[in-house]
N, C-alpha and C positions, 0 to 999 in steps of 0.2 A: 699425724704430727711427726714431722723430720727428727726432733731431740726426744724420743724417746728414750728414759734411762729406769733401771732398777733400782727403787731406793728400800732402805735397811731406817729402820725408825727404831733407835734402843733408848729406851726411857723406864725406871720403874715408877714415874708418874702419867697413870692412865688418862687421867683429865690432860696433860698437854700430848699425852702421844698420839689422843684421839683428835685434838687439836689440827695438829701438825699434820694428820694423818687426811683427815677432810679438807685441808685449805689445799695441798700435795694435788687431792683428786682433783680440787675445785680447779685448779689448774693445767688439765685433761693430762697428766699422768696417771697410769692407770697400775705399775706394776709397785706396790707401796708393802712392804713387811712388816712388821712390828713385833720386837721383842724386849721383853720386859729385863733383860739382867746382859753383863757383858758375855758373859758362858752362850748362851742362848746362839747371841749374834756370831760371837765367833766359831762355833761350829755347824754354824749357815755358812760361811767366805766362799765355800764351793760354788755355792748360786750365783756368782758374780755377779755384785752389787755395783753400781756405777758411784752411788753416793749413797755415805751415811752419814744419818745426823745421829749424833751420838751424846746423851747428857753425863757429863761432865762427876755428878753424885750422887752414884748407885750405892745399894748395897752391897752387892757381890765383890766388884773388885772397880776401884777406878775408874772414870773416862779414859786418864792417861794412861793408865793398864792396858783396856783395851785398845786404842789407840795406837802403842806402838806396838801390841799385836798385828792389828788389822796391816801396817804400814811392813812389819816383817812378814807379811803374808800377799801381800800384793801394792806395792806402793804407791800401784797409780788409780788406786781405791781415789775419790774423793773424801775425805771425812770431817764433817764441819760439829765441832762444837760447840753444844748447844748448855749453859749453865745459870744457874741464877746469880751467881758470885760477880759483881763487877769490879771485881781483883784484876789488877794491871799482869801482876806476877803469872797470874793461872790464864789469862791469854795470852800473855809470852811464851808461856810454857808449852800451850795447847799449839799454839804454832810451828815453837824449836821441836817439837816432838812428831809434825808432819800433818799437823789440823793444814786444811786449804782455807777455813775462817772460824770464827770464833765468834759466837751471838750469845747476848745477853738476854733468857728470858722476863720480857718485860710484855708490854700493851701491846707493840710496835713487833712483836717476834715471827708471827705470819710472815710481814712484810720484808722482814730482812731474809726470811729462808727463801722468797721468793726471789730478791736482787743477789743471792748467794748461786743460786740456780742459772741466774741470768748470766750472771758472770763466768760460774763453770764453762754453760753453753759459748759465750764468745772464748774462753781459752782454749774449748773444742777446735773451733772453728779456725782461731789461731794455729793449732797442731797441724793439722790439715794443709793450711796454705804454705807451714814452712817444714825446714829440716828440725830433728830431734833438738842437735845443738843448741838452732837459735830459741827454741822452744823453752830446751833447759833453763836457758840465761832468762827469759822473759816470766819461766817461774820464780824465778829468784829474789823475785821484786814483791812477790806476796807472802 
């Protein structure tokens, strides 16, 4: 498979990590992590993680804690937030803090990590075909 990436699964909810974590393979990615606390994940960042899904209300420390860790430590991490809060404020927030999307776990949560995915892979693709610039400008819009 051409899009191969390294994903980072932090959840301390084992029933969706395990979730997330089977639908991920069901979808022939094979390199899939899973860490139960922000500490965990963020002293993994070495491994270069291409995307993390990252939930939003741990116990350790914040989503958005880790979040603009992850984002001070390499900022072209993907990291999509993943929460059960359908707070307007706490997706804004997940966003202004450098989330690439922001999913509400609900019935429908497979499906959106998988069009989340989809979309990464075409703004790949977009990188590729043009300069950094126009690139920047076209992230700008998410």
């Amino acid at each position: 498979m051409e899009n191969q990436f390294k994903f980072f699964l932090v959840d301390d909810d084992v029933f969706f990590a395990n979730l997330y974590d089977q639908h991920i393979k069901n979808l022939n990615y094979k390199d899939v992590t899973y860490y139960s606390n922000g500490n965990d994940c963020l002293s993994n960042l070495n491994k270069n993680p291409d995307i993390i899904f990252l939930d939003h209300n741990m116990d350790d420390m914040t989503g958005f804690e880790v979040l603009k860790k992850i984002k001070r430590y390499n900022p072209n991490i993907y990291v999509i937030m993943i929460s059960g809060q359908e707070s307007i404020k706490t997706a804004v927030d997940a966003l202004k803090y450098g989330a690439f999307d922001y999913i509400i776990k609900d019935k429908d949560v497979c499906e959106k990590i998988e069009i989340v995915i989809n979309k990464i892979i075409m703004v790949k693709e977009e990188l590729k075909k043009s300069n950094p610039t126009v690139m920047q400008k076209f992230l700008s819009f998410f």
